[in-house]
C-alpha positions as CSV (number, residue, x, y, z in Angstrom):
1,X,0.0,0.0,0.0
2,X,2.8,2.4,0.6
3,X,6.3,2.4,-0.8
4,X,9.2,4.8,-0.4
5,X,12.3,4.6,-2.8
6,X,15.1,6.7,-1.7
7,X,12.6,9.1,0.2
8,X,15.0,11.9,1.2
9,X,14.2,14.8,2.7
10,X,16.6,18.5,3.3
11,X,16.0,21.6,4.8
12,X,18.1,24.6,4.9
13,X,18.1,26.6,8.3
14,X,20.4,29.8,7.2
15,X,23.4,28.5,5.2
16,X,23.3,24.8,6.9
17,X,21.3,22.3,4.5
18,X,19.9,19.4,7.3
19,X,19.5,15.9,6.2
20,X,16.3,14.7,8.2
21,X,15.7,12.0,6.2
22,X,18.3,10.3,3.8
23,X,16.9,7.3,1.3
24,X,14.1,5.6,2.9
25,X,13.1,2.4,1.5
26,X,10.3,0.9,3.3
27,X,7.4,-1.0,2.0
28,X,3.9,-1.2,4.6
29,X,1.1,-3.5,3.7
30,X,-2.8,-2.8,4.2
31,X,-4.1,-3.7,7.5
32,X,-0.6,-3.3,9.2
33,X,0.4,-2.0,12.4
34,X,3.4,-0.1,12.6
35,X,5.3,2.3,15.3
36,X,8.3,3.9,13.6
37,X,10.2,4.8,16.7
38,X,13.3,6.9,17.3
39,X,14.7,9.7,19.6
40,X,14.4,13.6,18.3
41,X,15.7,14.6,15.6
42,X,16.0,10.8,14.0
43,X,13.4,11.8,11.6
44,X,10.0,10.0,12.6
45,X,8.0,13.2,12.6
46,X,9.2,14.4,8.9
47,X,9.0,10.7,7.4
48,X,5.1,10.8,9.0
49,X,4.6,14.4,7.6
50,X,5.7,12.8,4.5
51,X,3.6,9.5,4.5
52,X,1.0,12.0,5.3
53,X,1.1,14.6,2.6
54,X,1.8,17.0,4.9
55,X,5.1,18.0,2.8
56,X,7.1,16.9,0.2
57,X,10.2,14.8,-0.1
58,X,13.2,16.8,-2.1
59,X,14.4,13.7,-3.7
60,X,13.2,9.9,-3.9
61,X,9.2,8.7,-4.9
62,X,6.2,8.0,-2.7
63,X,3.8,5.7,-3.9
64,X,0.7,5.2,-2.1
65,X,-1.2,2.3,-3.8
66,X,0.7,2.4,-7.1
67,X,0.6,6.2,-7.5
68,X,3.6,8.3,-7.1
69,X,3.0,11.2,-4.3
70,X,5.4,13.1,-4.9
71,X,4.7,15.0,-8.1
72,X,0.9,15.9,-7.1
73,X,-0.2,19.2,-7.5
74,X,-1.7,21.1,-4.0
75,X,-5.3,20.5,-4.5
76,X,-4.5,16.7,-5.0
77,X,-2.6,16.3,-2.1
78,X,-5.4,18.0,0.2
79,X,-7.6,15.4,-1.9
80,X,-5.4,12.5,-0.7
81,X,-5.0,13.7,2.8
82,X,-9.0,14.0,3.2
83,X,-9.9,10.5,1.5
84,X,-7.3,8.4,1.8
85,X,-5.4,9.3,5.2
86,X,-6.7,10.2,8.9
87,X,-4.1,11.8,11.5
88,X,-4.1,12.0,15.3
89,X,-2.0,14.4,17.1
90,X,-0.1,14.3,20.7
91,X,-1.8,17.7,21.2
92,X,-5.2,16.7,19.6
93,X,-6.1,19.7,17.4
94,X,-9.3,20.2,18.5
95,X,-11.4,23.3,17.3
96,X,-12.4,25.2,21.0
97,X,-15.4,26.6,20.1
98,X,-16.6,23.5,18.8
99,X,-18.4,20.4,20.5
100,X,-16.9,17.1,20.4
101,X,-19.7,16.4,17.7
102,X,-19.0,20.1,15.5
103,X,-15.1,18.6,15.5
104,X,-15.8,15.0,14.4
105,X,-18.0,16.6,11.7
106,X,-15.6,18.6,10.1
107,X,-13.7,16.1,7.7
108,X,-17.2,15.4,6.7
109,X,-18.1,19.3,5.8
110,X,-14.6,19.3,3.5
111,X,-16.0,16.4,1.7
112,X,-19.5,18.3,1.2
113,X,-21.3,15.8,2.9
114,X,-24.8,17.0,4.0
115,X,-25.8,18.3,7.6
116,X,-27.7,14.6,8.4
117,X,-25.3,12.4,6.9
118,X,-22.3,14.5,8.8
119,X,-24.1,14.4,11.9
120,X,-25.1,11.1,12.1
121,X,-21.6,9.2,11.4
122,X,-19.8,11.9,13.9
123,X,-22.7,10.9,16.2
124,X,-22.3,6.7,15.7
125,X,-18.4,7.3,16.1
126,X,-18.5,9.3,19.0
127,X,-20.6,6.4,20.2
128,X,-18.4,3.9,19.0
129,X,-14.9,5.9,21.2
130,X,-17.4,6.1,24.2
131,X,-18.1,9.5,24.4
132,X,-21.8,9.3,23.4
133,X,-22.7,11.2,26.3
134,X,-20.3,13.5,25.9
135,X,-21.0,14.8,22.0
136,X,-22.1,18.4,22.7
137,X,-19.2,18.9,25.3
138,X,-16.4,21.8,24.3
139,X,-12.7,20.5,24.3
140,X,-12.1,22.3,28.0
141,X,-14.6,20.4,29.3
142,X,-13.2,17.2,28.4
143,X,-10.6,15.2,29.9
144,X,-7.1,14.7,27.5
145,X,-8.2,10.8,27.3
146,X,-11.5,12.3,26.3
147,X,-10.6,14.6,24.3
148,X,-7.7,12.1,22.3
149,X,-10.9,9.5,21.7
150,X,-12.2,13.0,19.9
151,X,-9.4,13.0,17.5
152,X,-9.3,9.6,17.0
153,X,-13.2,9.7,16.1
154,X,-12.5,12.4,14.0
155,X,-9.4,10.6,12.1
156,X,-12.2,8.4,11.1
157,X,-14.8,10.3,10.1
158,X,-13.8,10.2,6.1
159,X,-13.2,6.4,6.4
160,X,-9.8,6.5,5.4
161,X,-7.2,3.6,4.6
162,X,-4.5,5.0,7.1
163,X,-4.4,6.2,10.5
164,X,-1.0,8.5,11.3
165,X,-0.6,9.1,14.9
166,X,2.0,11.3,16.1
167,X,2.5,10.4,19.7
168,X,-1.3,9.7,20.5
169,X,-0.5,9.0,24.0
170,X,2.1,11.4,24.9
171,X,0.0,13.6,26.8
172,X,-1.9,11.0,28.3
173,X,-2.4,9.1,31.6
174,X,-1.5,5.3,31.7
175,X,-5.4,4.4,31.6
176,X,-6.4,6.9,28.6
177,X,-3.2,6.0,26.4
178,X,-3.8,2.3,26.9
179,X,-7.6,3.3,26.0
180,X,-6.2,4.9,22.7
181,X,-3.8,2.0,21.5
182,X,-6.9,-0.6,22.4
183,X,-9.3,1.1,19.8
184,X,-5.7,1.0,17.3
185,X,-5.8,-2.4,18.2
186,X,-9.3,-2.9,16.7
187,X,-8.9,-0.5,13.6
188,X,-6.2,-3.0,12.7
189,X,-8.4,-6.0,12.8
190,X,-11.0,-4.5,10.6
191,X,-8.4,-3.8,8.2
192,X,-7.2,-0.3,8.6
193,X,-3.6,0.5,8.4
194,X,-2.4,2.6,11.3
195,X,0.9,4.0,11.8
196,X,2.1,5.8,15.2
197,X,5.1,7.6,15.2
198,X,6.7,7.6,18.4
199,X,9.9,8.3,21.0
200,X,8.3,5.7,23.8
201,X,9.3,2.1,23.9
202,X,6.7,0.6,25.6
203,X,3.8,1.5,22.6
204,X,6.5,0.7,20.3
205,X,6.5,-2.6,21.3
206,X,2.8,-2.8,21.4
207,X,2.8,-2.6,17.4
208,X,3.6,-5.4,14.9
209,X,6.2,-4.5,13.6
210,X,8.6,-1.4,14.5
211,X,10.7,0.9,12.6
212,X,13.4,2.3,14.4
213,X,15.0,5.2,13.1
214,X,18.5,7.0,13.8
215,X,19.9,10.1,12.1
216,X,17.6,9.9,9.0
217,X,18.2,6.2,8.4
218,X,16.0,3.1,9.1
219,X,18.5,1.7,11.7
220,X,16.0,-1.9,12.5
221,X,12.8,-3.0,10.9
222,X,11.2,-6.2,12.6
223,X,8.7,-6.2,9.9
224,X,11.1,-7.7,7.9
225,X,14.4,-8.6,9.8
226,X,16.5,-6.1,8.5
227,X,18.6,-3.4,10.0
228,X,21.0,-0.8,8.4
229,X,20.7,2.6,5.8
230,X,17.5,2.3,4.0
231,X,17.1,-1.4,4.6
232,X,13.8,-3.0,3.0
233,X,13.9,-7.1,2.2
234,X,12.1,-9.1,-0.5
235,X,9.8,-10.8,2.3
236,X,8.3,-6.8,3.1
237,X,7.9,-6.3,-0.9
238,X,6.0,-9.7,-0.8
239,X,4.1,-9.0,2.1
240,X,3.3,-5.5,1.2
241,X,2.2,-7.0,-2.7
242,X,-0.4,-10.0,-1.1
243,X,-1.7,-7.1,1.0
244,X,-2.6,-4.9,-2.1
């Protein structure tokens, strides 16, 4: 479902051109579960941005079910983003002035959905995050558990293919984050793929499979056994192929 060849990615702070991410091959099926893991600065935040159309790489290709990312115009990357991928933030992204419901909802608006239909799958998800008693309650009024199950319902609202978390529980309680990965857990089984991008062992290890990053490079994948600059083997291609 998602291939990277050579994804590289530079940016230039003054004079100083930084490397965060330097030739990436990684292959992730359908229906995986993956944590790519790594201290700061390794890169897991800009290889999510990139997974996630939120930027562009300056060298390499991105293909995301057979069609390269990387040469899309604007519009069709906001198209991508709002069909094909949902993203949950460590710091949520919640709209204040909305209800839990009104921020669920707004995926939904973007797609021109109408006012029943948007309403009633932002009510059933809500629902489905336990929060059904809370949909008309304001981010303040929510706890952060609460208000993460928000995100996540929201995420979901365009039924998308792919899940990107960046540190979903790092603001979390023990109870609430363990809440979180649980419902990751059952995304997974129904088929979605959902990737969380984190610095914290112990949900790294909850995934399938974990991508450990250092310095730019993929440094261990235990999706496939491999470990070392860009490494990606013939069992992920294979895997990543019967998935498709």
């Amino acid at each position: 479902m998602i291939v990277t060849e050579k994804l590289t990615k530079n940016y230039l702070m003054g004079r100083v051109t930084v490397e965060a991410l330097k030739e990436v091959d990684v292959s992730i099926g359908r229906g995986e579960d993956v944590a790519i893991l790594g201290p700061s600065g390794s890169g897991k935040s800009t290889l999510m941005h990139l997974l996630g159309c939120l930027d562009t790489p300056t060298s390499g290709r991105y293909l995301l079910d057979g069609e390269p990312v990387e040469n899309l115009k604007r519009n069709d990357l906001a198209r991508v983003r709002n069909d094909r991928i949902g993203f949950v933030f460590q710091n949520f992204n919640l709209l204040g002035h909305a209800s839990a419901l009104g921020n669920v909802e707004l995926p939904l608006i973007y797609k021109g959905s109408t006012r029943r239909v948007r309403r009633d799958r932002a009510a059933a998800l809500l629902e489905r995050v336990g929060l059904g008693d809370r949909m008309t309650h304001r981010p303040n009024e929510l706890s952060g558990g609460q208000r993460q199950r928000v995100a996540l319902a929201r995420a979901l609202a365009g039924d998308p293919d792919i899940i990107l978390a960046d540190e979903p529980t790092g603001n979390l309680d023990t109870a609430s984050g363990e809440e979180v990965v649980q419902l990751f857990a059952e995304l997974v089984a129904e088929g979605k793929t959902i990737i969380v991008v984190t610095h914290d062992l112990e949900i790294a290890e909850r995934a399938r499979r974990v991508i450990r990053l250092r310095d730019g490079r993929i440094e261990e994948d235990t999706g496939n056994g491999a470990a070392g600059p860009g490494a990606v083997t013939t069992e992920a291609v294979t895997r990543e192929e019967e998935a498709s």
